[in-house]
C-alpha positions in Angstrom: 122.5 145.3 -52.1 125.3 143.2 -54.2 125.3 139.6 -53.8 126.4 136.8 -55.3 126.3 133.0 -55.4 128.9 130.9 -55.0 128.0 127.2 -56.2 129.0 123.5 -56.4 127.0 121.3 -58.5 127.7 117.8 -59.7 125.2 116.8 -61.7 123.0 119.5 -62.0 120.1 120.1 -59.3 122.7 122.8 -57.7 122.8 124.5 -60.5 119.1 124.9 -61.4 118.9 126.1 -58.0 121.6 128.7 -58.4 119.9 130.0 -61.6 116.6 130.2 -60.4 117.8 132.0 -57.4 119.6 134.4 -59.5 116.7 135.5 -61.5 114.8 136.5 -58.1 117.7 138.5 -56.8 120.3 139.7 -59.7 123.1 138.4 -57.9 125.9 137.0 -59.6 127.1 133.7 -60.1 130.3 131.5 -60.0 131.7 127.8 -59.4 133.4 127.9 -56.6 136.8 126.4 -57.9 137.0 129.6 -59.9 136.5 131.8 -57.5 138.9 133.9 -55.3 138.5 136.8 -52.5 138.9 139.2 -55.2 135.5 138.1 -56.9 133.8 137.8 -53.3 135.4 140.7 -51.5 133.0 143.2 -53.5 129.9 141.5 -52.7 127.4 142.9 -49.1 125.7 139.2 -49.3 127.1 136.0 -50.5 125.7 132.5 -50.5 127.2 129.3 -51.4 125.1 126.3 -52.8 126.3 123.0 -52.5 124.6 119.1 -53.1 125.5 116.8 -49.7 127.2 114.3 -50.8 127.5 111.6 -47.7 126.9 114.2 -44.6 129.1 117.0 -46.2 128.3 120.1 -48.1 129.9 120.4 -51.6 132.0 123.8 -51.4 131.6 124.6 -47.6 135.7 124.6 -47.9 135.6 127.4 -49.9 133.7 129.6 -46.9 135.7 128.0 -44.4 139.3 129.0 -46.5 137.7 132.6 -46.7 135.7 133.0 -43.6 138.1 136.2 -42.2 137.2 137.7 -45.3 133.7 137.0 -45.3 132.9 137.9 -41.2 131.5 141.4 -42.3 129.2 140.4 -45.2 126.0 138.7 -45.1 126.1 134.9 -45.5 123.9 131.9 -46.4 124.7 128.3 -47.5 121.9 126.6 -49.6 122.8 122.9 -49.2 120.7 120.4 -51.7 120.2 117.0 -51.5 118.3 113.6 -52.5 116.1 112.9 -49.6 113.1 114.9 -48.4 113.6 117.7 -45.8 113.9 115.9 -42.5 114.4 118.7 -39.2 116.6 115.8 -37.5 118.6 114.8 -40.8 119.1 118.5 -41.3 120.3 119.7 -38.1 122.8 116.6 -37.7 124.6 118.1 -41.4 124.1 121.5 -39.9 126.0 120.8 -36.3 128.5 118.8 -38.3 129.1 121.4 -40.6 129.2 124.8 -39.0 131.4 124.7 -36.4 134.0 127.6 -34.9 133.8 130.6 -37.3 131.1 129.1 -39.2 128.8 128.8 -36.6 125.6 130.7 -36.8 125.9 131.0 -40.5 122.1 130.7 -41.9 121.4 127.0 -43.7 119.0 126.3 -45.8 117.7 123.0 -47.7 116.8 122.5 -50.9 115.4 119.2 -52.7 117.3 117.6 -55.4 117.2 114.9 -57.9 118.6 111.6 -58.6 119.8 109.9 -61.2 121.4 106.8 -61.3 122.7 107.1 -65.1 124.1 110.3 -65.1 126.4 109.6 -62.0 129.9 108.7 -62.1 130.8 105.1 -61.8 132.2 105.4 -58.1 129.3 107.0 -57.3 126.8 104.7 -59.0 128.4 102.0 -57.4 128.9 103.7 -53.8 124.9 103.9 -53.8 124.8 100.7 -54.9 126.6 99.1 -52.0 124.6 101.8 -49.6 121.7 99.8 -51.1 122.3 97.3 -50.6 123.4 97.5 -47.5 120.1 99.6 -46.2 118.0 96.7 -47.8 119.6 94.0 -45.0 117.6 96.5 -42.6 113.7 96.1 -41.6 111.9 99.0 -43.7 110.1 100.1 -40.6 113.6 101.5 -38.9 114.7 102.9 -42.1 115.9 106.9 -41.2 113.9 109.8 -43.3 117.4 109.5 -46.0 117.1 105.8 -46.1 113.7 105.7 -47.6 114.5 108.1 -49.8 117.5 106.0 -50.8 115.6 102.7 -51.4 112.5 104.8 -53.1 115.0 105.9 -55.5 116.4 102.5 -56.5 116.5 102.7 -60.2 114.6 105.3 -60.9 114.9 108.9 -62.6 113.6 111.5 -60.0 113.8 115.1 -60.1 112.3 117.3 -57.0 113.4 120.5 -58.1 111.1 123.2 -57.2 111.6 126.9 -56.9 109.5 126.9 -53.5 112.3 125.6 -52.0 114.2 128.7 -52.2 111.2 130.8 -50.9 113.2 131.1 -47.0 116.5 132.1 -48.3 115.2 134.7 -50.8 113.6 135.7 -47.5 116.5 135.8 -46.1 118.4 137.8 -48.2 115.7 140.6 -48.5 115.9 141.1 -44.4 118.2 144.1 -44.0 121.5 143.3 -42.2 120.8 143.5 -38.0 
């Protein structure tokens, strides 16, 4: 079986993802600005990693630009983010995110990392003002993300861990039905 993985990663938990997942299954890899249908089209499996970045999946336009030429191959999104796997968080991202032809595509989450001085200014500051405004809140109401988010307040955190991946490798090893 070919494969590869398509990826978006911003400051770097994506990324380790996509490499770790490559040593477990060969596949190849490539950023998803650079790719086209002519790298994908050759492919029996592809799957697209992405960070969520305020309820959306970094790089689900590119499947959604090339779904007709992706309806016959076998498809996963690996979607990572800050906060710890939460079932409601995750299907709320998931029912906003694959809708129409990318319904029924497989999901899977991975945890990230954060932080706070190795992101961009607008984004430092955009957490900053989410802080802030989560912290006018009583802690006992705070959502599974929010938590996270206030946990996370100023510190250097990195959750990586290749047992993350262990479903989607999975996954990908289950013949096509």
């Amino acid at each position: 079986m070919s494969g590869i993985i398509l990826y978006q990663s911003k400051y770097g938990a994506t990324k380790k993802y996509v490499d770790w997942l490559a040593e477990e299954t060969a596949f190849d890899i490539i950023e998803t600005k650079k790719a086209n249908f002519g790298d994908i089209s050759k492919y029996d499996t592809v799957i697209l990693a992405g960070g969520i970045y305020a309820g959306g999946i970094a790089g689900l336009s590119f499947l959604k630009r090339n779904i007709d030429v992706l309806k016959n191959k076998k498809i996963a999104v690996l979607c990572v983010g800050a906060s710890p796997y939460n079932e409601d968080a995750f299907n709320e991202i998931y029912e906003h995110s694959f809708k129409g032809e990318l319904s029924g595509i497989k999901c899977f989450y991975a945890r990230g990392a954060w932080d706070e001085e190795s992101m961009t200014f607008k984004d430092r500051t955009l957490c900053r003002m989410l802080q802030k405004a989560v912290a006018k809140q009583d802690p006992a109401t705070y959502a599974p993300w929010q938590k996270a988010l206030m946990c996370a307040v100023g510190q250097k955190c990195d959750w990586t861990d290749k047992a993350h991946l262990n479903e989607l490798i999975q996954f990908i090893k289950e013949e096509n039905p």
